[in-house]
N, C-alpha and C positions, 0 to 999 in steps of 0.2 A: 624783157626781164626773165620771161622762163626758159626761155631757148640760152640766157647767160645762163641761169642757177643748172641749165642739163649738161651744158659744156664744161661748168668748175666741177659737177659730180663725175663728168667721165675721166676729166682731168683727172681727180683726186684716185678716182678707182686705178687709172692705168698708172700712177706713181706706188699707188698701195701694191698693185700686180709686182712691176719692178723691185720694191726696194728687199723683199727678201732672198730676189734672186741674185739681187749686189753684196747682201750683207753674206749668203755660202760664197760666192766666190770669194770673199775677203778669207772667208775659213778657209777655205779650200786654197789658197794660197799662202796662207799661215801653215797649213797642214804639210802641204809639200817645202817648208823651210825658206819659201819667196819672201823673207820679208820686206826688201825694201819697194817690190811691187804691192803688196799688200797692204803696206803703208801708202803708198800713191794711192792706191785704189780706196782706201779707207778715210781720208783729208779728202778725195773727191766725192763720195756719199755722205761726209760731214756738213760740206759746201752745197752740196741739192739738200740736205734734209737736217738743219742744224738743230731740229729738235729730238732727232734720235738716239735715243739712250743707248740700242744696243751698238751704233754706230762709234761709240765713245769706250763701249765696252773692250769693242773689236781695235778700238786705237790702244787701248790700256795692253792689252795682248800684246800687241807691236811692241811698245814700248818697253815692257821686260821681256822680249827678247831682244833687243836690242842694249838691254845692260843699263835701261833710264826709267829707276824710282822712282824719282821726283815728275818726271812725266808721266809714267804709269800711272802713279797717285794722283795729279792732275784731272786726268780724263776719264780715272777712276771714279773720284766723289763727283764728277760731272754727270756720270752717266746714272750715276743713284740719286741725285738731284732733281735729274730729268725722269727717273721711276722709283722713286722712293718706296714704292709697294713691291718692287721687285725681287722676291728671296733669291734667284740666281746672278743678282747683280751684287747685294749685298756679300752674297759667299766671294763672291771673285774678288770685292774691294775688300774683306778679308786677306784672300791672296796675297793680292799687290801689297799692302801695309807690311803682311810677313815677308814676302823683297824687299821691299824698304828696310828691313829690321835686320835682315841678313846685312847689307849694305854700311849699316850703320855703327858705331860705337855701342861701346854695352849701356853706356845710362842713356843712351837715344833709343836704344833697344826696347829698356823699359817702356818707357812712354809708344812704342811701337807696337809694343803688347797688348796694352791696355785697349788701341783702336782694333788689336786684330780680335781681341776676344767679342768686343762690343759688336764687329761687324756682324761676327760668326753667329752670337746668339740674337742679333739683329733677322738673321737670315732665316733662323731655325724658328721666329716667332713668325713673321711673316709666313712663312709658310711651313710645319710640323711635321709635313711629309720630304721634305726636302731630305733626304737620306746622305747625298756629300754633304748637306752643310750640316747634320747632325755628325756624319766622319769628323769632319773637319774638328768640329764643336768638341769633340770627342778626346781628336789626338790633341789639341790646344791643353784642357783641363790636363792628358795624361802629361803633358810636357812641362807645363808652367808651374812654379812653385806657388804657393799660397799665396805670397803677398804679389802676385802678377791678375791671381783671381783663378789660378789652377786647384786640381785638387785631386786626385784620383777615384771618391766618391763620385765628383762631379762626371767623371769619367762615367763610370761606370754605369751611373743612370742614363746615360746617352746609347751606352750599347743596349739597355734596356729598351730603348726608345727603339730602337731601330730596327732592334729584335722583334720586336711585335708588329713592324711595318713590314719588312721583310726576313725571314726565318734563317736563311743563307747566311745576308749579308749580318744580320745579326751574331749567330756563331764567328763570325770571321773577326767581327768588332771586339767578341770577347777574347777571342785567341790571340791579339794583338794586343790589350791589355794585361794577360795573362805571361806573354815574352817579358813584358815590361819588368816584373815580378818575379821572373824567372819562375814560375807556373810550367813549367815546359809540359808535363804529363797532361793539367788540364788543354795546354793549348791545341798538344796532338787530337785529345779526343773532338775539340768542336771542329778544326778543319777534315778531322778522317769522317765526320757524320757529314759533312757538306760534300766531300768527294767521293762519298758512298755514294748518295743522291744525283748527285751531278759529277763524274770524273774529268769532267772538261773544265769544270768551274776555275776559271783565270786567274782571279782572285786570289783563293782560296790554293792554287796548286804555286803559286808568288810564298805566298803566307807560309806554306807549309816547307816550299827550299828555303827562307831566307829562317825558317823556326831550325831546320835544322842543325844551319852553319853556325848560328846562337848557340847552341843548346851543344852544339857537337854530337848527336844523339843520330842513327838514323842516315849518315850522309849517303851512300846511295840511292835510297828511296828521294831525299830530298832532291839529287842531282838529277834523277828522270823525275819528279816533278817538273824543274826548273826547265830541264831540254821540252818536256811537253809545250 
């Protein structure tokens, strides 16, 4: 009996070894645009380890790109099923819901809203530090009218949030807000304190070409932004 219980632990240990080094190669072939080998390769790490959530995660990927909602959604609520305490699974079945809504008619829209807001702030309770699903969280309220559960207060208390978690991505949260409003002068000031600090910052040098072409204000600066 002990020499069984040492053989299922080394078993279990060399499967635990393997399966994250299967679940990058599924990214790493999603990454380089392989998808219908990434999808082979993703249905056969389903098939050794059908209780794997991020395995279901990585099939939802495939599946919008590949232009299928209703399967994304599928193997979406499957894989937060299998980790319901998950905040980076929640954000992503956010994601997929918002394909689906793109996809769909306007009153299937609504009701596609309703799941994309629930997931997002699903995401952001699970876990508070999750800074994309607070994004995410962020751009939804600034986009969705009131009666979807939007709101631009609600907005804005998110760039708070984020602000205080990280000082960068915060300014940048609120410069995006601030376009929203046509804010243009505040928006220039939080991304030029971010690229004081940091003149690399990607984000924030995105943020400030696309504030330009908005705003019409600035286009050369914006245009060597953007080439940066």
């Amino acid at each position: 009996m002990r020499s069984l219980i040492l053989l299922l632990l080394t078993a279990a240990t060399a499967h635990a070894a393997v399966l994250p080094e299967k679940i990058e190669n599924v990214r790493s072939l999603l990454r380089d645009r392989k998808i219908d080998q990434a999808e082979s390769a993703v249905n056969a790490l389903i098939v050794a380890s059908p209780a794997e959530a991020e395995a279901y995660a990585l099939l939802g990927s495939v599946r919008v790109a590949k232009g299928d909602p209703g399967g994304a959604v599928k193997v979406g609520e499957k894989a937060v099923q299998l980790a319901p305490a998950n905040s980076a699974l929640q954000l992503q079945l956010g994601d997929i819901y918002g394909f689906a809504a793109q996809n769909g008619g306007v009153f299937s829209m609504m009701g596609w809203a309703k799941k994309v807001r629930l997931a997002y702030e699903k995401a952001v309770e699970l876990d508070p530090a999750n800074l994309d699903a607070r994004s995410s969280l962020m751009a939804f309220y600034q986009r969705a009218p009131g009666m979807m559960g939007g709101g631009i207060d609600k907005a804005y208390a998110q760039a708070t949030a984020i602000k205080k978690l990280d000082a960068s991505r915060g300014r940048i949260a609120y410069a995006m807000l601030y376009v929203g409003e046509k804010k243009f002068a505040e928006a220039f000031t939080e991304l030029e304190e971010v690229l004081r600090a940091a003149p690399d910052n990607y984000p924030a040098l995105y943020q400030f070409g696309r504030l330009t072409a908005i705003s019409g204000q600035r286009l050369d600066a914006g245009l060597a932004a953007l080439e940066k």
